[in-house]
N, C-alpha and C positions, 0 to 999 in steps of 0.2 A: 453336260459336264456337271459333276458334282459341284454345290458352291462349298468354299473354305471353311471350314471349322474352325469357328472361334475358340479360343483360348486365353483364358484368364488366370492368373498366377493365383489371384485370392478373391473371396469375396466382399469383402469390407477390408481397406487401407485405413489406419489412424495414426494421422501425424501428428507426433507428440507425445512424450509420456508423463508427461505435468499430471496434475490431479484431474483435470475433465477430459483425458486424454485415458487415465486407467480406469477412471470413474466410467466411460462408456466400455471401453474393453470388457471391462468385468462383468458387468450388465450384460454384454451380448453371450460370455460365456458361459450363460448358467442356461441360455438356448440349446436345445439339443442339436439345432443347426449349426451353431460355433464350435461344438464339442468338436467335431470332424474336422480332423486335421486339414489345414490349409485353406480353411474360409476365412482365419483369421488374421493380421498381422499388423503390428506398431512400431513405427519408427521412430528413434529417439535420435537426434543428433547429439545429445553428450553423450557421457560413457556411466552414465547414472541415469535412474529415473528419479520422476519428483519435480524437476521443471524448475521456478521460483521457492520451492523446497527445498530446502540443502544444508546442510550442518561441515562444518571445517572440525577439526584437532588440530587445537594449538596449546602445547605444554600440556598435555594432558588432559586439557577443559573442551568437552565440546561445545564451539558455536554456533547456532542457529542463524543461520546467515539470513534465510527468508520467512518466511511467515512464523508467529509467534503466539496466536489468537486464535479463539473463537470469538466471534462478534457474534453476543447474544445466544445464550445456551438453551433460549427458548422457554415453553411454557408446556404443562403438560397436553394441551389441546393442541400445541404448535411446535414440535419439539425441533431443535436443531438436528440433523442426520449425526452430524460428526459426532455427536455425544453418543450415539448408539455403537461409533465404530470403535472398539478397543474399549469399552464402559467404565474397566478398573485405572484407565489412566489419569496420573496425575494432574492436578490444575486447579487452578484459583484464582480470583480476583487479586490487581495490587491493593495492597494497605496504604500504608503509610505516606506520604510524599512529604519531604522536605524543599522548602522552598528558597531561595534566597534571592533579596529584592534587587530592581533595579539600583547601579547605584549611583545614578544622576537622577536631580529633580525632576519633578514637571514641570516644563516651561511655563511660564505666565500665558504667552500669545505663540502658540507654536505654528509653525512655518508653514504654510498652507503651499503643496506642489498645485499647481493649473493641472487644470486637462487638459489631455494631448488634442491638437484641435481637429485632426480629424475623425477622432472616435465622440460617437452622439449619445447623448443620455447613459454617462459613463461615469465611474471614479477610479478609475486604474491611476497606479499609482507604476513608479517604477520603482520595484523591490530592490533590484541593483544597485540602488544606490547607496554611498558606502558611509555610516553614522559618523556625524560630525566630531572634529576635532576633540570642542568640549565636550561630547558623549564620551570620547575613548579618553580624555584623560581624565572622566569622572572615576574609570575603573582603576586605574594606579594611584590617585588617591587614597580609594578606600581602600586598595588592598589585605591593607593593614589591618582593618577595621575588620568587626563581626556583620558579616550581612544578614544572617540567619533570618528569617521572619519569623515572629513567636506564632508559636503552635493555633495558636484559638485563629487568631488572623488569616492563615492559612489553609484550615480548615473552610473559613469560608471562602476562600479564591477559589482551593478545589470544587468546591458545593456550587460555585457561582457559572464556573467553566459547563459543567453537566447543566447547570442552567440554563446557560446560554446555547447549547448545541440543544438541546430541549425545545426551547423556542423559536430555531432554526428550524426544526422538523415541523415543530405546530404552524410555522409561516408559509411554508413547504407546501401544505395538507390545505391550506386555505386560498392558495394564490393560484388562481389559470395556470393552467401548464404554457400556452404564452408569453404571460409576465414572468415568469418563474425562469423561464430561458431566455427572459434578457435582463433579469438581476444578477448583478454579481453577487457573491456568498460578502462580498468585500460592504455590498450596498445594505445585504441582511442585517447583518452586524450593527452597523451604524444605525439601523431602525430599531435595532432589539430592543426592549425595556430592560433586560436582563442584566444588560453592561451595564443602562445607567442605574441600576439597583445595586450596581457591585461599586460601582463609585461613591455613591450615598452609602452607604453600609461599613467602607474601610478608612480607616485613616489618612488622607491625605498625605504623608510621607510615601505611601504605597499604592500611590495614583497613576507612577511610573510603570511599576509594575505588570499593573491592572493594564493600562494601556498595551502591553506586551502580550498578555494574554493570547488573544485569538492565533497568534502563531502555531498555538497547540494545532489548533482543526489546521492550517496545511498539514503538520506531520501528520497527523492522521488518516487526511487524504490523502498525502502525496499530490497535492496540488497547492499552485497558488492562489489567496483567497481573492485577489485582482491583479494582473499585473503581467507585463511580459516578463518572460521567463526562458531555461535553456531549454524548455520544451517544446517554447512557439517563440522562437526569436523576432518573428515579423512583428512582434505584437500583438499578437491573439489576447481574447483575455483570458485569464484565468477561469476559476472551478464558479461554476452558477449553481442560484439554488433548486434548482432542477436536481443538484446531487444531493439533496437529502429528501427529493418526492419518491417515498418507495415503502415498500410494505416487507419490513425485513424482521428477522426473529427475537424477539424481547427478551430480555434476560439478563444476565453476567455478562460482560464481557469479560472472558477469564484466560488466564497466561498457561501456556503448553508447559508444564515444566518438566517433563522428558522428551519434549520436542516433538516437530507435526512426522520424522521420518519416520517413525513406527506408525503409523496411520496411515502412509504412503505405502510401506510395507505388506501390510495388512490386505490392503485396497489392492495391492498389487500380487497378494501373493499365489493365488490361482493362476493367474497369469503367466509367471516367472516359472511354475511348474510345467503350464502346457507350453511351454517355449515359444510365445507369440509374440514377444519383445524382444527385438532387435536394437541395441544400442549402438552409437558410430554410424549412423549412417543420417550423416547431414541430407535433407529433402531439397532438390536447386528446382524440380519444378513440377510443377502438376499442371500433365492434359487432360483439362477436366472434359475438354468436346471429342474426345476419341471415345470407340466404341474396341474395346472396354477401356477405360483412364488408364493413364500410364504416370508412374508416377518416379522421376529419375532423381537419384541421389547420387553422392560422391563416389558410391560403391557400385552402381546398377541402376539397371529400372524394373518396374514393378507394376504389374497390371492390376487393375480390381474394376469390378460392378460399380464400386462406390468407393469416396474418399471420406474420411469426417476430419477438417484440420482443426485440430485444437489450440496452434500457434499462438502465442500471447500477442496482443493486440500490437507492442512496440516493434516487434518482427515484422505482421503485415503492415504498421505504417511505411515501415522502412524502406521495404519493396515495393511501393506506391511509391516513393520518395525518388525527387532528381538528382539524388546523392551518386555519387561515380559509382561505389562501389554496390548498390542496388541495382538487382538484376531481375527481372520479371519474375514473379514465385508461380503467378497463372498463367496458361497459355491455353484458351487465349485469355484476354484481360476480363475481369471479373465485369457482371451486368454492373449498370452504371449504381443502383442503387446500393449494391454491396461496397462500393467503392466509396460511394460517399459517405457510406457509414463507418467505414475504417478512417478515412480522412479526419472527421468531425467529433469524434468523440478521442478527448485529453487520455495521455495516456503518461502518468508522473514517475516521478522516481524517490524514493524512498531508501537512504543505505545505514547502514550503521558503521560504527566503529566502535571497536571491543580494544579495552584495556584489561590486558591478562595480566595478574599481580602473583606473586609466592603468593599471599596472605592476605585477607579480605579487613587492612589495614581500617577502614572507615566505623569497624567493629571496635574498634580499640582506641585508649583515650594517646593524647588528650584530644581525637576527632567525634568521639563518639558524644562527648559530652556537647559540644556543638551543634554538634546533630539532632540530639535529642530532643533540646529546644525548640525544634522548629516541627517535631512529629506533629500534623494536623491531628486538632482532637476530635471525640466522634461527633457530630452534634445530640445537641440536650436527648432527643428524643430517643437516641441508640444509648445502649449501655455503655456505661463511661468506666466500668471496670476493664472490659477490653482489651487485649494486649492489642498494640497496631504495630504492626513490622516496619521495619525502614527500609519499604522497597525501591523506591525511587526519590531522586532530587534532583532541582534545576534549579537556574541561573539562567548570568546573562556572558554571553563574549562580544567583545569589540571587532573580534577576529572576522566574523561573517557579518551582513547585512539584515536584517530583522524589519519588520515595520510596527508600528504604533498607530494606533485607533482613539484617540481620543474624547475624553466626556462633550466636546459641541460637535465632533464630526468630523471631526480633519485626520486627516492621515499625515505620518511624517515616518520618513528612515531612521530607523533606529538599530540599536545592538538586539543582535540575534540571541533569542531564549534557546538551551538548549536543557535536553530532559536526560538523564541517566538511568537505569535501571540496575537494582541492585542484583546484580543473578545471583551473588552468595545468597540470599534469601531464600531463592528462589530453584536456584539449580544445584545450592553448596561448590558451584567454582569460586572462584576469588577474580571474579571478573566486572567490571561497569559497561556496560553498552549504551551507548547515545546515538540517537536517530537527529537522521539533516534526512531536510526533503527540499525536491523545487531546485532551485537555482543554486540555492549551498549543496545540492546534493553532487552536482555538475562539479560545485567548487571541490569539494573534497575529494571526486574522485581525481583529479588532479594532482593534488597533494601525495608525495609520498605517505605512507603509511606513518612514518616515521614523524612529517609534518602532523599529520592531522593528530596522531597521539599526543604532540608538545603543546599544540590549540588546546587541545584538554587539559590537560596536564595546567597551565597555564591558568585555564576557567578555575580549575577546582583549587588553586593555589590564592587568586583572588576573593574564592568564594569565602574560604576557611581565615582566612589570615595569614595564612602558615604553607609551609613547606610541605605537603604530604609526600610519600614513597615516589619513586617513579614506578611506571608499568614495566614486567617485564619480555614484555610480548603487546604487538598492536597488532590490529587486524580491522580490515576495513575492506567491506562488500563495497563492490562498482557494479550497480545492475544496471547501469544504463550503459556502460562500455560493453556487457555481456552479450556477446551478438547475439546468442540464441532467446534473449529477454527482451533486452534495448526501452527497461523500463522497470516498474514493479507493478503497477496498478493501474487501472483507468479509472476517467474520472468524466461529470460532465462539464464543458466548457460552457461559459459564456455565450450566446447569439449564437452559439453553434451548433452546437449537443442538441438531443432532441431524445426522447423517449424511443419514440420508433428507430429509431437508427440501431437500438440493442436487438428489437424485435426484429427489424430487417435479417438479422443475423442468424434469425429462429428459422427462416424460410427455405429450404432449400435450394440449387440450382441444378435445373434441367437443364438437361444435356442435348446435343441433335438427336437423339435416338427418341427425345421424349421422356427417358427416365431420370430420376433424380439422384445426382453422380457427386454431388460434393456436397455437403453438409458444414456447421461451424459448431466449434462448442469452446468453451471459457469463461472465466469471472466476466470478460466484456460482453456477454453475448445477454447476459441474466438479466432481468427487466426489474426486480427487487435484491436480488444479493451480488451487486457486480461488489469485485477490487475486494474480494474477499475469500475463502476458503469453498466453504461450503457453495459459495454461489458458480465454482468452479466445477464442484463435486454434482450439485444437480443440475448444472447445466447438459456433461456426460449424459448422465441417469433420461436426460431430458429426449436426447439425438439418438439414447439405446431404444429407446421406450417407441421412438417413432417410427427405426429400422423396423423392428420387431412385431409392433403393428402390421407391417407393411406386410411382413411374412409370412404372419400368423392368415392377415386376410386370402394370400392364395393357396395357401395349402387345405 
């Protein structure tokens, strides 16, 4: 008797249509082997591609809900990709930033938290915890008052900040990959010289401040810099300095200002042509040990030689997770080492909220004159004729939880730094957007939209003195409620994180038959450009490049 003829729907499945999801698709199709119809095909569970990429229409302003950046536009021996793709598009660095200072003192003797006793050689703090009395009525106080920080003073906080994450990287580059994974970014800090140069260097009224400072690098990460969190409620700790050991592209860091979906577009637009994107069709599981994989969605199931899931990291923690409503994504369950790598590496949250205005009121007095005061000027060494735009400004709210780092070392809860970005500058909307990360990012997704616009509204009403406009339109990303996200970015953890845990991810899994049937790709997966763009995009290019090898060698 004859034996059965296999049959397979397609050649290569890719779950996913985020960036390292079209970033391999595209790769594979300029193969003369993917040309042929039916070797290819991608499954999107939205009704969009793009993934963490996504822009809203609200009152006529488009929002950039996710990614907003290149990190580092590179060097010409080392160039970033993303600058190659779409060349004429818009982008630049922020200028300006207006600052406005803490506006309670520095305490004399500030309140030293214990460590938790059963975490060892530690200084986790709890970020949770909610700024004292006298912090919140230090901001009704001054409300009244001009917080402004003058311009020159300013200038150096920002200078000090790039400083300070400077000398994170150089500690980074110098410490065992060992020690490095059991420092918290919380322990870096308190070692820097750089803090205590920012503390000798400013005025003492603006100690407060200063102390506030490092809250920047969570938003940045999307992690916390020690601390339990809604990300690891058991107590996990936070972002180690293992998240800045990495060899990633120098340069600008520069603002998208027509946004990353034309680049998604782009990336995507072959693709869209030969019809090999399929959107709506949620992935419930892949059997990666059947001969060929089957891979079942809301819609059907699906055969292929091979799967590459591109799924962002917060998705497969999920499905690992004893949460009710997580449901096995592999079957069978992944080898132990891919598991522990999903497990162990932070994966944060990052959201904004966008205040849509008529008229980009901060342009116009009597706020602008306030404003202006406090443009950082350039230092000596830059040309001081310059125009510097007023891209951004921050403050502090009593609303959210913050923490402070102090000139001997201590840590204490304090009010939350929050940063604005001007997009009238930048995009010509009449819009401010402000990033929460971490555990206020949890909090605000909470908040009605409506709350979290009054929070602001509030901030900037303390900041100025004065009564500005309201918004007429709020908008606020929850990417950690996004079940197809269930986060923005990874990071590495504390005692947990590990280098290799990214590279595990490079490995592929073999199947019973012997061949290797599911593959990974994403910012998580990149061993130098994770929780980024581009580290998304070569990751794809990374999982094409190995297919294709593969193919090239038997033919």
């Amino acid at each position: 008797m004859a034996a059965a003829t296999r049959t397979v729907d397609y050649d290569t499945i890719i779950i996913g249509a985020g960036m390292s999801g079209l970033a391999c698709a595209s790769r594979l199709l300029q193969h003369a082997h993917y040309k042929q119809k039916g070797r290819l095909l991608v499954l999107e569970a939205r009704e969009r591609i793009g993934g963490r990429i996504g822009s809203v229409n609200v009152n006529g302003n488009r929002l950039d809900t996710g990614a907003n950046w290149i990190h580092g536009v590179g060097t010409p021996e080392k160039r970033n990709p993303l600058m190659d793709i779409l060349p004429h598009k818009k982008y630049r660095e922020l200028g300006g930033r207006v600052a406005f200072r803490h506006p309670g003192p520095e305490p004399e003797q500030p309140p030293v938290i214990p460590k938790q006793d059963n975490l060892e050689d530690s200084e986790w703090v709890r970020v949770e915890a909610q700024p004292s009395a006298q912090q919140r009525d230090a901001v009704s106080h001054e409300a009244s008052g001009d917080l402004v920080i003058p311009g020159e003073i300013a200038g150096t906080l920002t200078g000090s900040l790039w400083g300070l994450i400077g000398s994170l990287h150089e500690l980074a580059e110098t410490t065992s990959a060992a020690e490095a994974k059991r420092t918290t970014m919380l322990q870096a800090i308190t070692r820097s010289r750089a803090l205590q140069d920012t503390f000798d260097s400013i005025p003492e009224e603006y100690h407060r401040t200063v102390s506030c400072t490092p809250q920047f690098i969570e938003n940045m990460e999307a992690a916390p810099l020690a601390a339990q969190s809604a990300e690891h409620p058991q107590g996990q700790a936070g972002m180690g300095l293992l998240e800045f050991a990495l060899d990633d592209f120098e340069g600008e860091q520069v603002f998208l200002q027509d946004g990353y979906t034309a680049i998604v577009d782009e990336v995507a637009k072959e693709l869209m042509s030969a019809g090999v994107i399929q959107t709506g069709k949620d992935v419930k599981q892949s059997r990666w040990n059947t001969d060929p994989v089957e891979v079942e969605t809301t819609s059907g199931t699906y055969t292929a030689n091979q799967v590459i899931c591109s799924l962002p990291l917060g998705v497969l923690q999920h499905h690992l997770s004893q949460v009710p409503t997580a449901k096995p994504l592999f079957s069978p369950s992944l080898p132990s080492e891919k598991r522990e790598a999903i497990e162990n590496l932070g994966c944060g949250t990052l959201d904004k909220i966008f205040l849509v205005y008529s008229t980009p009121w901060w342009t116009e007095e009597p706020y602008l004159s306030i404003l202006k005061k406090g443009i950082a000027t350039p230092p000596p060494d830059e040309d001081r004729t310059l125009h510097i735009a007023l891209d951004s400004f921050s403050g502090f709210t009593p609303e959210l939880p913050g923490l402070a780092i102090h000139r001997n070392g201590t840590t204490t809860p304090d009010l939350s730094s929050l940063s604005l970005i001007n997009l009238h500058a930048l995009t010509g909307y009449p819009v401010l957007s402000c990033f929460v990360s971490c555990a206020n990012a949890a909090r605000v997704e909470h908040m009605t939209d409506e709350q979290a616009g009054g929070m602001l509204h509030r901030a900037l009403r303390s900041w100025l003195g004065r009564e500005p406009p309201g918004p007429e339109a709020v908008h606020v990303t929850r990417w950690a409620q996004d079940e197809y996200s269930r986060g923005s970015y990874s990071h590495m953890i504390t005692g947990l994180s590990e280098v290799g845990h990214r590279v595990e991810f490079q490995r592929p899994v073999v199947g019973g038959e012997g061949g290797e049937v599911l593959r990974f790709a994403g910012e998580h997966t990149s061993r130098n450009h994770f929780a980024t763009v581009h580290g998304a995009l070569l990751s794809g290019w990374r999982e094409a490049d190995a297919i294709l090898e593969k193919l090239d060698a038997r033919s």
